[in-house]
DRENVO-912277 format. One record per residue (C-alpha): x, y, z; residue number from 1; residue in one letter. Coordinates in Angstrom, 1 decimal, padded with zeros to 4 digits. Each point is the difference from the previous one (the first is absolute). Example, Ala and Ser with C-alpha at 12.3 -4.5 7.8 and 13.67 -1.06 7.14 Angstrom:
R       u       v       w  dogu  nuro
R   012.3  -004.5   007.8     1     A
R   001.4   003.4  -000.7     2     S
END
This chain:
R       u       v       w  dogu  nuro
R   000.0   000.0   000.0     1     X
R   002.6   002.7   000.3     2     X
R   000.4   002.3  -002.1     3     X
R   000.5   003.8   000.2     4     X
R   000.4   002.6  -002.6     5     X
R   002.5   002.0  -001.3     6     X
R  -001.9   000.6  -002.9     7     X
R   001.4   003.2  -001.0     8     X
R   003.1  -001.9  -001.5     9     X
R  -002.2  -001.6  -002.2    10     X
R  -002.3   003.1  -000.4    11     X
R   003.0   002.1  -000.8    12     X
R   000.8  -001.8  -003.1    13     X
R  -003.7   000.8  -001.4    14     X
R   001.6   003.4  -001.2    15     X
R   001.9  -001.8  -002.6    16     X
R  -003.2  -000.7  -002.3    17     X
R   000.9   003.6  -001.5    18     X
R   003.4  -001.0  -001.3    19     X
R   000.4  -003.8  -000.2    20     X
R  -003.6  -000.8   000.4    21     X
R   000.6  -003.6  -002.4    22     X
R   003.5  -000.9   001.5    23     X
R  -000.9  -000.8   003.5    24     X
R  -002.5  -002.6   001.8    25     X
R  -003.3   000.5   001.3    26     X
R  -001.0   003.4  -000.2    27     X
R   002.8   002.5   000.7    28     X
R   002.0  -002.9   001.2    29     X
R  -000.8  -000.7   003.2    30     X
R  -002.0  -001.9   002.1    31     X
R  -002.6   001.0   002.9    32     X
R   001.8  -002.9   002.6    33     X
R   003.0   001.3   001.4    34     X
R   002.4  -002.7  -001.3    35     X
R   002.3  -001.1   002.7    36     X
R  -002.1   001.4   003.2    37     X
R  -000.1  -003.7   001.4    38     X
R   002.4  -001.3   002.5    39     X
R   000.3  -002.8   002.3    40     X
R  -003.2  -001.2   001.6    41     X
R  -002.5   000.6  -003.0    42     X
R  -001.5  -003.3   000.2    43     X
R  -000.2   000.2   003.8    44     X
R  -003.6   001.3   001.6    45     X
R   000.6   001.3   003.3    46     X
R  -002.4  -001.1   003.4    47     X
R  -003.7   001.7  -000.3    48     X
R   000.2   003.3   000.8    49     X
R   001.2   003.8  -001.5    50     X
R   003.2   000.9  -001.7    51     X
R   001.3   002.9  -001.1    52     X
R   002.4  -000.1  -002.6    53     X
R   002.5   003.4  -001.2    54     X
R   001.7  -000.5  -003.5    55     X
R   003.2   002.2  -000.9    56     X
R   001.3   000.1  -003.1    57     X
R   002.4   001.6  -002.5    58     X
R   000.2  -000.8  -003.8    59     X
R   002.2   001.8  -002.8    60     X
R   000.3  -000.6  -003.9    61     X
R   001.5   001.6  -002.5    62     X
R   000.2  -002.4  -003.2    63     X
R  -002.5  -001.4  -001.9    64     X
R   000.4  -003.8  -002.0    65     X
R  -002.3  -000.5  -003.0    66     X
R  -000.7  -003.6  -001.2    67     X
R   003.4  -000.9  -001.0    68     X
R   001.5   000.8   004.0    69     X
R   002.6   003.1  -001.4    70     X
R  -000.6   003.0   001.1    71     X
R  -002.7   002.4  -001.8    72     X
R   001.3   003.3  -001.1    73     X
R  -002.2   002.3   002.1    74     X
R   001.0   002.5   003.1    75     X
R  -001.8  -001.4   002.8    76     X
R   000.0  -000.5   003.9    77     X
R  -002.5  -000.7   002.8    78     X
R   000.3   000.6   003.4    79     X
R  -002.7  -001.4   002.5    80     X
R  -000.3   000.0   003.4    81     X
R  -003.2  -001.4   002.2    82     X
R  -001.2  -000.3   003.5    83     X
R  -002.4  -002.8   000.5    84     X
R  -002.0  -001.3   002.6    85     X
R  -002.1  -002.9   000.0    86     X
R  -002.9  -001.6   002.1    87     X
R  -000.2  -003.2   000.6    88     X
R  -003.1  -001.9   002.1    89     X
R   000.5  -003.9   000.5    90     X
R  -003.9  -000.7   001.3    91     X
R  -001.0  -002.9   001.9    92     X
R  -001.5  -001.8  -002.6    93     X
R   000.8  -003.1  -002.6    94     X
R  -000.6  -001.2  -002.8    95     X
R   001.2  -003.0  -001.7    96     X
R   002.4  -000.6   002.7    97     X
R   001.6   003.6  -000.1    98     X
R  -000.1   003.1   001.8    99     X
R  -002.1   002.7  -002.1   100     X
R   001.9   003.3   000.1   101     X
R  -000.6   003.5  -001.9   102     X
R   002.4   003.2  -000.5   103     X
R   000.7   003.3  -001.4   104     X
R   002.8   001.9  -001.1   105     X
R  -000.6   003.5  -001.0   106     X
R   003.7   001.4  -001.6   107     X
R   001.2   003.2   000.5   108     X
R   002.2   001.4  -002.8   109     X
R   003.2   002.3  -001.3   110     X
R   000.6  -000.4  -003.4   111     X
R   002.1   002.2  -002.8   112     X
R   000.0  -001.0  -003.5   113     X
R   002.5   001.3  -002.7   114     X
R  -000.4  -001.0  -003.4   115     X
R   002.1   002.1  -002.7   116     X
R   001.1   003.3   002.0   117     X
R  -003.6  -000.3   001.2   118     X
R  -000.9  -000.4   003.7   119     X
R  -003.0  -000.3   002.2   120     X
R  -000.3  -000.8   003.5   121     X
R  -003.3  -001.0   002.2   122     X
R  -000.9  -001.0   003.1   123     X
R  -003.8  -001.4   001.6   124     X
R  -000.8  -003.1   000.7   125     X
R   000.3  -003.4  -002.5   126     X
R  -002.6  -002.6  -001.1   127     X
R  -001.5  -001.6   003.1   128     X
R   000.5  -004.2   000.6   129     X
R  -002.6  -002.0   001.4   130     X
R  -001.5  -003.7   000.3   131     X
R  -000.6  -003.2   002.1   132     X
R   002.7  -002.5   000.4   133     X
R   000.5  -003.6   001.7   134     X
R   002.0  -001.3   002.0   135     X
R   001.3  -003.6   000.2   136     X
R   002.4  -001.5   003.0   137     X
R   001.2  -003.4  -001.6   138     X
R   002.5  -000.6   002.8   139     X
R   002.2   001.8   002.4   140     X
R   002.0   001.3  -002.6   141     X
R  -002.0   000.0  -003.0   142     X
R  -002.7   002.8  -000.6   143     X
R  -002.0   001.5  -003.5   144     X
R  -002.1   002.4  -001.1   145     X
R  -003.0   000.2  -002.3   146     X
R  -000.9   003.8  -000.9   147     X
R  -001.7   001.6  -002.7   148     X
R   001.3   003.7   000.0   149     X
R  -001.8   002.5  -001.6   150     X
R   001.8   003.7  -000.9   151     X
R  -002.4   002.8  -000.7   152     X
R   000.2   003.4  -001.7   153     X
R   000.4   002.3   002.9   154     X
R   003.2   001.7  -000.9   155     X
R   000.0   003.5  -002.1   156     X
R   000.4  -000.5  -003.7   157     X
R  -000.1   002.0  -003.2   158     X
R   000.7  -001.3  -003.4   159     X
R   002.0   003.4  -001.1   160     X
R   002.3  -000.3   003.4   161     X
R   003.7  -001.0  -000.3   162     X
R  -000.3  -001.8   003.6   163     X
R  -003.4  -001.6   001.2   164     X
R  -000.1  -001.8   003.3   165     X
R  -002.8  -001.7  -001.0   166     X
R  -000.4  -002.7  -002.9   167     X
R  -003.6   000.7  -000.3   168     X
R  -001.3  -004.0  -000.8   169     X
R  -001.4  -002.5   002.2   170     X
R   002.2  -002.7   001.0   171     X
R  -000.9  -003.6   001.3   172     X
R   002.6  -002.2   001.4   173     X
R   000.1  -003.6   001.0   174     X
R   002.5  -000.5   002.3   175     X
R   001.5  -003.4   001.4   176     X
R   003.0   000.9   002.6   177     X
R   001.9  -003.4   001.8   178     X
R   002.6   000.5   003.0   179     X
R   002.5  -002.1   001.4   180     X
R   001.1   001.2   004.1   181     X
R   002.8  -000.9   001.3   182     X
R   001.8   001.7   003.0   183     X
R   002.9  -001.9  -000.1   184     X
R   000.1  -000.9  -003.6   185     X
R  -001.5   000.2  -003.6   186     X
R  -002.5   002.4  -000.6   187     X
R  -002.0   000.0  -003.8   188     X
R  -002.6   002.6  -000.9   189     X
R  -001.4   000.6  -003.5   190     X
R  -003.1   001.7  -000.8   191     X
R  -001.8  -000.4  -003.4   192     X
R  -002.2   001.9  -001.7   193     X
R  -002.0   000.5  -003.4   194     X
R  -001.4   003.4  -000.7   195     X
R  -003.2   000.7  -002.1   196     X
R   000.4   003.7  -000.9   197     X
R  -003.3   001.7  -000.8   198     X
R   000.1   002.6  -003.1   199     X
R   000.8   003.6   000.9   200     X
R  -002.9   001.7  -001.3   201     X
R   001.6   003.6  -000.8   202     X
R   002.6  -001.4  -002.4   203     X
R  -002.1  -003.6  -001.0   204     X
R   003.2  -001.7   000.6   205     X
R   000.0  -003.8   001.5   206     X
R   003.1  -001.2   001.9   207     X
R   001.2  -003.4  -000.9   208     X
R  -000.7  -002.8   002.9   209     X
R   003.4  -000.3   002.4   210     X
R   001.0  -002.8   001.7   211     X
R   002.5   001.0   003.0   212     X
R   001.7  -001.4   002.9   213     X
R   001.7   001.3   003.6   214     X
R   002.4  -002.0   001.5   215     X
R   002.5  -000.1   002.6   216     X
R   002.8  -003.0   001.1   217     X
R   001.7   000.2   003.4   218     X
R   001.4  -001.2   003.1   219     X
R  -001.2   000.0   003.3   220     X
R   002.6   000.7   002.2   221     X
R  -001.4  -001.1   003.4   222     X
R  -000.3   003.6   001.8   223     X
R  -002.9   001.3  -002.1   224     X
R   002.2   001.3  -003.3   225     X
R  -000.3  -002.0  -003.6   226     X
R   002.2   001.2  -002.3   227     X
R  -000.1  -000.7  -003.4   228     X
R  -001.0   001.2  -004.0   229     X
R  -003.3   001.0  -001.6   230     X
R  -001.4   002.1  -002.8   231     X
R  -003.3  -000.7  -002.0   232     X
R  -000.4  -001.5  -003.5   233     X
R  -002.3   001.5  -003.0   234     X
R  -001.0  -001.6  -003.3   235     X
R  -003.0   001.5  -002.1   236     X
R  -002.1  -002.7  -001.7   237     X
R  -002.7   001.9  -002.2   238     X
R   000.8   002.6  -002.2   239     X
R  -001.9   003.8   000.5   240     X
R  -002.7   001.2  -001.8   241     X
R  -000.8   003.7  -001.0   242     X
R  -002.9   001.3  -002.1   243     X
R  -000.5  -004.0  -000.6   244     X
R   002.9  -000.5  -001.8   245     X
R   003.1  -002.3   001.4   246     X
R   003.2   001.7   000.1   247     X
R   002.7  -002.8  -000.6   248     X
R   003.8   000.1   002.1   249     X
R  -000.6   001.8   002.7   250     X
R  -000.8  -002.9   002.9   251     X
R   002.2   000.5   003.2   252     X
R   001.9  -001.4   001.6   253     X
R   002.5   000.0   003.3   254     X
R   001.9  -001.5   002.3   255     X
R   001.9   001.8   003.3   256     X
R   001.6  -001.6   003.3   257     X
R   002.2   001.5   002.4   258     X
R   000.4  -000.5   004.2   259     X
R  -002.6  -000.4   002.1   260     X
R   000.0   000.0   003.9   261     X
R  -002.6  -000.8   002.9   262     X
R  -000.2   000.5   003.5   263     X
R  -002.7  -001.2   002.5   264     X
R  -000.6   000.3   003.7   265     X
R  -001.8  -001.7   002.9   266     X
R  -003.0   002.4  -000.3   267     X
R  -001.0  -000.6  -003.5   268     X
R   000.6   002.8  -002.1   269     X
R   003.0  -000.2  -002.3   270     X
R   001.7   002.0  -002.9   271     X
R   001.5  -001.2  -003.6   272     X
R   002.5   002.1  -002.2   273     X
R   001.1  -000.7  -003.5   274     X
R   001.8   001.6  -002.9   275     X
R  -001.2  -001.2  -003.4   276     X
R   002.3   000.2  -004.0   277     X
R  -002.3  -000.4  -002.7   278     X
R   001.7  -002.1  -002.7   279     X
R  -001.5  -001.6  -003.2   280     X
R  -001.9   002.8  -000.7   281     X
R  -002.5   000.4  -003.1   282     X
R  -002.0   002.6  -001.2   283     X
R   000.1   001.6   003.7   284     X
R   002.4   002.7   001.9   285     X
R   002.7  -002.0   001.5   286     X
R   000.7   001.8   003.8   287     X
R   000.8  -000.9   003.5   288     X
R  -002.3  -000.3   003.3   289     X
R   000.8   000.1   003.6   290     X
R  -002.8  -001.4   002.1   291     X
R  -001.1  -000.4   003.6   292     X
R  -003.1  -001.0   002.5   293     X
R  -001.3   000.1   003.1   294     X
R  -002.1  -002.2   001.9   295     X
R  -001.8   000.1   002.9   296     X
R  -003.2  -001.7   001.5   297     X
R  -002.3   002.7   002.2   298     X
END
């Protein structure tokens, strides 16, 4: 079920439909799930009760890789930086065996967008996240989550802007997430998801369908640290759609790891850290993200 969003690194890159608008993925090249947010734990439902949850993050660009993965000839950088807190209430109830849950992340953002000597910068609040989720305790160690996330519209948008922090669509995401815990050992977390982006009705442009993945690897060392490696993995399946009409080349396509650190105490709130490289890149800005997040039960 976790999931937070930075979406103005993904929102940023919507200002590129006015100079490369058929050489990057999805619309403007982005995505509305923050790519990467994940950490260790993701597949891990926490006791009934309420969480809060504060996001920090930092992520910078400034190249673009068309279809081909060189670099494509335009002047262009994104800076984007978000605050972002997120409720989470574990209820009482079950179904099917697992704990039903629901949450809310509402993303506050700072984003500047330069494109060819031109620059814009905006700040307000991102596209809200939302949805149920289940929860599954297979053993000791072994914990999932079933979610269907849904991303709405909330965040300011306008079609002539060079930086929107907003994508304007609908988003509905299914969302499996699997953790392995270990103190004192191996510790595995990935967390899958497919996105069914929704048209964006001022431009009649329709996203191609992503499938994408957080993960983490690490070791627990036995005094409430794991230390380890994670990053996220994106691959585009469907090709977009504007006026109708397919346009060909443009699916995206990343992959980024980098460090990745926990620590845990006695009292049950905890805090990750992570630094991400994006690598592979297709037909999206290729940048760098520092992450971390809070936990704490109230």
């Amino acid at each position: 079920m976790p999931r937070i969003s930075t979406l103005a690194r993904c929102c940023a890159l919507a200002a590129l439909q006015m100079t490369v608008r058929t050489a990057v993925a999805t619309e403007g090249g982005g995505s509305s799930y923050p790519m990467g947010a994940e950490n260790y734990m993701s597949g891990a439902m926490p006791p009934p009760g309420v969480y809060g949850q504060l996001f920090v993050n930092h992520y910078e660009a400034d190249s673009l890789r068309g279809n081909d993965g060189r670099k494509l000839p335009v002047d262009f950088s994104v800076r984007a930086d978000a605050l972002t807190p997120r409720l989470i209430w574990v209820t009482d109830q079950t179904l099917f065996g697992a704990s039903l849950a629901f949450h809310a992340i509402v993303p506050l953002v700072d984003l500047k967008v330069t494109v060819n000597g031109q620059s814009q910068s905006k700040q307000g609040m991102g596209d809200i996240i939302f949805g149920p989720a289940l929860g599954f305790h297979h053993s000791e160690k072994l914990h999932s989550i079933l979610a269907l996330d849904m991303i709405a519209p909330s965040g300011r948008y306008d079609r002539d802007d060079l930086a929107n922090i907003g994508r304007n669509y609908w988003v509905f995401e299914p969302v499996y997430a699997l953790s392995y815990v270990d103190p004192n050992g191996l510790n595995i977390d990935a967390k899958i998801m497919y996105d069914f982006n929704r048209k964006n009705p001022d431009t009649d442009y329709l996203s191609g369908q992503e499938l994408h993945m957080d993960y983490a690897v690490g070791w627990g060392l036995g005094n409430g640290w794991v230390v380890g490696i994670g990053g996220y993995a994106n691959h585009q399946l469907t090709d977009d759609r504007q006026n109708g009409e397919r346009i060909e080349d443009n699916k995206g396509r990343v992959l980024a790891v980098g460090p990745s650190i926990k620590y845990s105490n006695k009292n049950g709130w905890f805090v990750t850290a992570k630094w991400e490289k994006e690598t592979g890149v297709r037909n999206r800005a290729e940048g760098e993200a520092y992450w971390m997040k809070v936990t704490v039960p109230f």
